[in-house]
C-alpha positions as a printed Julia matrix, in Angstrom:
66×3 Matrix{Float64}:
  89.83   92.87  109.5
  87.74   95.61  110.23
  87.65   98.66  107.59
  90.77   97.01  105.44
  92.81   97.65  109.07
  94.21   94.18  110.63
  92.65   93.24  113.86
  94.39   90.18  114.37
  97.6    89.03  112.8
  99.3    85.32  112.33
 103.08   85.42  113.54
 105.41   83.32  114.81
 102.4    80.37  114.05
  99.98   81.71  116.57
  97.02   84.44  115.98
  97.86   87.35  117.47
  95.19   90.08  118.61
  95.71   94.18  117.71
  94.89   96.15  120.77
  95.67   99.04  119.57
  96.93  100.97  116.23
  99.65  103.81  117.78
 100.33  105.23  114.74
 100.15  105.44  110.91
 101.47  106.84  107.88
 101.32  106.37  104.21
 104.32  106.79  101.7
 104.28  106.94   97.8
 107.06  106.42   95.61
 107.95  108.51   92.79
 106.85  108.14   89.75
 110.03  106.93   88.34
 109.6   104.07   90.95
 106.82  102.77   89.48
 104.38  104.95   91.6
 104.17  102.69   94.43
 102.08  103.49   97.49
 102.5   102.1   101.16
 100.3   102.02  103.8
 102.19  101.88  107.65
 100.86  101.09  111.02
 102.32  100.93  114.41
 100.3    98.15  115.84
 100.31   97.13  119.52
  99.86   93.78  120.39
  99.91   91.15  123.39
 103.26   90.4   121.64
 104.8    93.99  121.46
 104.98   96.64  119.2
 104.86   95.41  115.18
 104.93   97.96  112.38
 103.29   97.0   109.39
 102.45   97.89  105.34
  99.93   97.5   103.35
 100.59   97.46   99.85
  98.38   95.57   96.62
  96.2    94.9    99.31
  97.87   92.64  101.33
 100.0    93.25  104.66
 103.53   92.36  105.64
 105.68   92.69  108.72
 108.64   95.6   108.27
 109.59   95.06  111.88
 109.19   94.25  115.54
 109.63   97.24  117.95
 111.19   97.39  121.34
């Protein structure tokens, strides 16, 4: 991962390279949510278009684009 953005992700149990990131976007929560922050990104990959979030520090999959 280069500067905390993914450059490779594991899915579908093979490693899976970023070309490029087509977007991003952050979103907090308010406060009465418990002030939680997300970071998105539209990644494209060999695989198609994932969007990701980043949140505590670690990433997760939201969904697979068409």
């Amino acid at each position: 991962m280069a500067e905390g953005r993914p450059c490779a992700l594991h899915w579908k149990g093979r490693r899976v390279p970023v070309d490029a990131i087509a977007d991003y976007w952050v979103l907090e929560g308010r406060w009465w949510q418990g002030r939680t922050r997300r970071t998105y990104l539209r990644l494209v990959t060999p695989a198609g278009t994932l969007e990701v979030y980043r949140t505590a520090g670690i990433w997760h999959l939201s969904r697979v684009l068409d």
